[in-house]
C-alpha positions in Angstrom: 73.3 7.0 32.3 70.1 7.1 34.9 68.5 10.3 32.4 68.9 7.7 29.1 68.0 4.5 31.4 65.0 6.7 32.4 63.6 7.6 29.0 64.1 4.1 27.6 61.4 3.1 30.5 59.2 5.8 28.8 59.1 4.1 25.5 58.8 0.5 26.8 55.6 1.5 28.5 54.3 3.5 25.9 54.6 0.6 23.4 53.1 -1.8 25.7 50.1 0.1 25.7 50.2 0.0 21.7 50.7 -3.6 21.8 47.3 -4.3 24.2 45.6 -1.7 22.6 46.4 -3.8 19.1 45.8 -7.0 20.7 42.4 -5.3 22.0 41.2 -4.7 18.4 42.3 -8.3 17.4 40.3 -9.5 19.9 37.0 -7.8 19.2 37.4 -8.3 15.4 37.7 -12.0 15.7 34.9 -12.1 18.2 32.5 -10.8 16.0 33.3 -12.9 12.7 32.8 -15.5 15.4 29.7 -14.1 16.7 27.8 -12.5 13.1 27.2 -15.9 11.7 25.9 -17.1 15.0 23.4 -13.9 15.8 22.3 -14.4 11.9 21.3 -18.1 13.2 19.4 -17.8 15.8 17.5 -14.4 14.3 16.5 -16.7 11.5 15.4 -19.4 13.4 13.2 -17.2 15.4 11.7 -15.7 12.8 11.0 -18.5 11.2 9.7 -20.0 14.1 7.3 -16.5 15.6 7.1 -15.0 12.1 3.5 -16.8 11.8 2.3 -15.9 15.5 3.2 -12.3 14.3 1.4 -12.4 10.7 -1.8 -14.0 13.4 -1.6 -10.7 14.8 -1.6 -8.6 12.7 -4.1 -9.7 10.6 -6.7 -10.4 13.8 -6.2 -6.9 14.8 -7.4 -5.7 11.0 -9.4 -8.4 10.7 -11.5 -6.7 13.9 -11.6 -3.5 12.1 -13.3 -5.1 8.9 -16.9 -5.3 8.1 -17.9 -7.9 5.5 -13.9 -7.9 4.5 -13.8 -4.0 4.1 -11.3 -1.7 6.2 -13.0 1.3 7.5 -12.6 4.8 6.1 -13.0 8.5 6.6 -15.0 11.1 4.7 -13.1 13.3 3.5 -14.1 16.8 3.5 -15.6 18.1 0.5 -13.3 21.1 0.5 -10.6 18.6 -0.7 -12.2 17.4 -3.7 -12.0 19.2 -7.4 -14.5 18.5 -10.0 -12.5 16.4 -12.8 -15.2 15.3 -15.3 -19.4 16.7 -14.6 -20.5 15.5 -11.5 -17.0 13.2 -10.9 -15.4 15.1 -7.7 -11.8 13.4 -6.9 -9.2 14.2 -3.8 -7.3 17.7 -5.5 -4.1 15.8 -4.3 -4.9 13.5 -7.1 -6.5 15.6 -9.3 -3.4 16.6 -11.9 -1.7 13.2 -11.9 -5.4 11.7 -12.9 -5.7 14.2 -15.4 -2.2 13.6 -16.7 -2.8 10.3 -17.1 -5.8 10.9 -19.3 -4.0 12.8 -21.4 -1.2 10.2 -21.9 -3.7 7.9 -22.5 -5.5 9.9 -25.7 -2.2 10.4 -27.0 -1.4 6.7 -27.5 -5.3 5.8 -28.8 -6.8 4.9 -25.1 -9.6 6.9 -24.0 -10.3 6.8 -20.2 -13.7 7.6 -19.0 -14.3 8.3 -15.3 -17.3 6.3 -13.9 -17.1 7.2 -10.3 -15.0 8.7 -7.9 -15.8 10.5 -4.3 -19.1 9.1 -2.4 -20.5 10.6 0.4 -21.1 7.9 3.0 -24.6 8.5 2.7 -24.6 8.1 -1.4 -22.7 4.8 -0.3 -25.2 3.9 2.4 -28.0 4.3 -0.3 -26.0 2.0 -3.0 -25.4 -1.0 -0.9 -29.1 -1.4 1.0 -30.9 -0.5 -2.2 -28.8 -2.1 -4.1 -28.7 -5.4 -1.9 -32.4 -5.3 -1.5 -33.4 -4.7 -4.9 -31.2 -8.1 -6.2 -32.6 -10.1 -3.0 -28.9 -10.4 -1.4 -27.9 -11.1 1.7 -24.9 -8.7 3.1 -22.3 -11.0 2.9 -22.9 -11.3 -0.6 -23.5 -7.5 -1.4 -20.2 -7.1 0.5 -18.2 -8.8 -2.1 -19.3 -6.2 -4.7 -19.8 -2.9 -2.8 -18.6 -1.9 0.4 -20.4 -1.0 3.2 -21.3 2.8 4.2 -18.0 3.8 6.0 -15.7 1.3 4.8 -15.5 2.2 0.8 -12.2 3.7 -0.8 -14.6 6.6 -2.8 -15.3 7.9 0.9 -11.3 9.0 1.1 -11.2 10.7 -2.4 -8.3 8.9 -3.5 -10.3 6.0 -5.5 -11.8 6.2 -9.0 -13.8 3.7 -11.4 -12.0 4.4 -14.8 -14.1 2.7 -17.8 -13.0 2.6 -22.5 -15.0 5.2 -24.0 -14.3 2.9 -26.8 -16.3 -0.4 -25.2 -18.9 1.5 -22.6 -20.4 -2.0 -22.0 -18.1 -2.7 -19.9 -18.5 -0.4 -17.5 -18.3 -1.9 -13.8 -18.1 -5.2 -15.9 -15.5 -8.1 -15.5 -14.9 -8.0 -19.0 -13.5 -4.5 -19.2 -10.2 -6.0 -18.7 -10.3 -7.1 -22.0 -10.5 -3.2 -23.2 -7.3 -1.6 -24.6 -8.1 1.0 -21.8 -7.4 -1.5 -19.0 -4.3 -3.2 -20.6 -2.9 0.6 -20.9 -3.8 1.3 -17.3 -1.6 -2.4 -16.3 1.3 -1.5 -18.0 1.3 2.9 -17.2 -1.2 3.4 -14.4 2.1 2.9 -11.3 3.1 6.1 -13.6 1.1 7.8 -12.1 0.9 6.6 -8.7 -2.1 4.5 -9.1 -2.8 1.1 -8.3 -5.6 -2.0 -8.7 -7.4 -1.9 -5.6 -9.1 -5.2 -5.9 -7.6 -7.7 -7.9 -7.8 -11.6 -8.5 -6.2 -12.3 -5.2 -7.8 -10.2 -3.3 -9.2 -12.3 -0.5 -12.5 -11.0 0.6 -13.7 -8.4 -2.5 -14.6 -9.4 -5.9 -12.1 -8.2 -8.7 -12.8 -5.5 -10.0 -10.8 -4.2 -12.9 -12.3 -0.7 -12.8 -11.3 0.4 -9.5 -8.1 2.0 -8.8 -7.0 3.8 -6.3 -4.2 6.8 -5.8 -1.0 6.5 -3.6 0.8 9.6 -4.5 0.6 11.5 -1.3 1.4 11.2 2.0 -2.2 11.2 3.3 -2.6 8.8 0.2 -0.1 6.7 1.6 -1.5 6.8 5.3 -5.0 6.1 4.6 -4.6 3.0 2.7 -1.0 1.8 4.8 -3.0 -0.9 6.3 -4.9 -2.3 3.0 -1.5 -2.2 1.6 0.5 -4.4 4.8 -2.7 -6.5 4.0 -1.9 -7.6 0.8 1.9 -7.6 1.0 1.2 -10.7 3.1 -0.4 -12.5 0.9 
């Protein structure tokens, strides 16, 4: 009798533990229904309530980086760049998918000219001073239409001025968004990893219709990161 008395103490304990351990579990999983909906609470009210001291930030610490509304960029090396139309030279990273998409284009009736692509901070540095005083413009307003030396996408290799063969009077015009070229490039140019660099909403450059930049590569993606948290603010 003392050897089964004995072993029936063993299995009482043991399913007491089971019990608390179950009762544990209970516990936590009702605590955190109870807490979730809570924690979701208060995060959104405090995001809501810092979000714009955050956005204030952020845009005051780019916002010191700009000149004239322009982000400052590097040169690339000319060692990077490939020759992709006489006397165009473009970031090799881009090279085949800007090639690609010229093809695609002729295929469907568009034909893509290239207008401009890498500048030399010096070529940039001659366009904007001659430039703004040949046209009797203060730098403010040159700014709106060209960026100044060191701060211009062409300097990185990854931007490009595509014009219509078809309508070449409206290169670097407004009104070449009326082409067939630039209604192809809005509807297939995210294809081919490139994007509108200057749009209507832009809030410091003019639009410009012609200028597109590449965001296929990880450098790509690094170089213009903060352009791009820019505008996803706005």
């Amino acid at each position: 009798m003392e050897k089964d008395n004995s072993s029936q103490n063993i299995i009482d304990i043991q399913e007491a533990q089971r019990e608390y351990f179950k009762s544990n579990k209970v516990y936590i999983i009702r605590s955190l229904i109870f807490i979730s909906p809570l924690f979701i609470l208060f995060t959104s009210i405090f995001w809501f309530r810092y979000k714009n001291v955050f956005i204030f930030k952020f845009l005051k610490a780019t916002t010191d980086e700009k000149v004239l509304g322009h982000l400052p960029y590097v040169q690339i090396s000319r060692d990077s760049l490939l020759e992709i139309q006489p006397n165009i030279l473009v970031h090799k990273d881009m090279y085949e998918s800007l090639l690609k998409m010229k093809v695609d284009a002729e295929k469907e009736g568009i034909y893509l000219v290239f207008l401009s692509g890498y500048r030399s901070i010096k070529l940039q540095e001659e366009i904007f001073y001659s430039l703004k005083a040949a046209r009797n413009q203060y730098a403010l307003e040159r700014a709106k239409v060209s960026a100044p030396p060191g701060y211009s996408e062409h300097s990185t290799g990854f931007a490009i001025d595509i014009g219509d063969a078809s309508n070449r009077d409206t290169d670097f015009e407004v009104v070449f968004e009326n082409t067939k070229a630039f209604k192809w490039l809005k509807r297939n140019a995210a294809k081919y990893h490139f994007r509108l660099s200057f749009d209507k909403n832009h809030n410091s450059v003019d639009y410009e219709p012609w200028h597109w930049r590449y965001e296929g590569s990880i450098e790509a993606l690094r170089i213009f990161e903060k352009a791009n948290r820019e505008k996803s603010i706005f």
